[in-house]
N, C-alpha and C positions, 0 to 999 in steps of 0.2 A: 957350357958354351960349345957350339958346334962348328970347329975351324975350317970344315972343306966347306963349300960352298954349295957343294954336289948334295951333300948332306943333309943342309940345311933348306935345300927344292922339296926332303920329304919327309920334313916336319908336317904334320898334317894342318896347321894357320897358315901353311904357303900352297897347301892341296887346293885349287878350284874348285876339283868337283866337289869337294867337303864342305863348302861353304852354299854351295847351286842344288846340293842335295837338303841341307842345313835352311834353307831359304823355303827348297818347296815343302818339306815338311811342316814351316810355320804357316805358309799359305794355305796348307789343307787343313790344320787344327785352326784356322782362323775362319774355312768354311764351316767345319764341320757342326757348329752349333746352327748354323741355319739351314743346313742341308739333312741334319738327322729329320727332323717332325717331318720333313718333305721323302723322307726314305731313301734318299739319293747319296751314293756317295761322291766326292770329287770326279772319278772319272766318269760315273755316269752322268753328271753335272755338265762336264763337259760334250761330250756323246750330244746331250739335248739341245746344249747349245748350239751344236752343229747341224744339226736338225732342223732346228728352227729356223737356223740363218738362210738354211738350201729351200725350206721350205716355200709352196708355192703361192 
C-alpha cells in the first residue's frame, strides 16, 4: 500500500498517458487485419484519408 499520495499519481493505472497510449495500440491491432491485404499501415491509413477528404 502506498501512503503518500504523491506516490500513488505514479503508479502507472493512475498514468493517462498509459492508458491513451494502451487504447491506440488496440485501435491499430483492430485495424490491422483489414488494412494488411490493402498494404497500408495505420498511419498511411490515415494520410489517405486526409487525402480524400481535401480531395477535389
Amino acid at each position: 500500500m502506498i501512503a503518500d499520495p504523491r506516490e500513488a499519481m505514479l503508479k502507472l493505472d493512475n498514468q493517462l498517458c498509459f492508458a491513451l497510449v494502451t487504447a491506440a495500440r488496440n485501435v491499430v491491432a483492430i485495424y490491422r487485419p483489414i488494412l494488411e491485404p490493402l498494404g497500408l499501415t495505420h498511419p498511411q491509413y490515415l494520410v489517405m484519408l486526409a487525402l480524400w477528404e481535401r480531395s477535389p
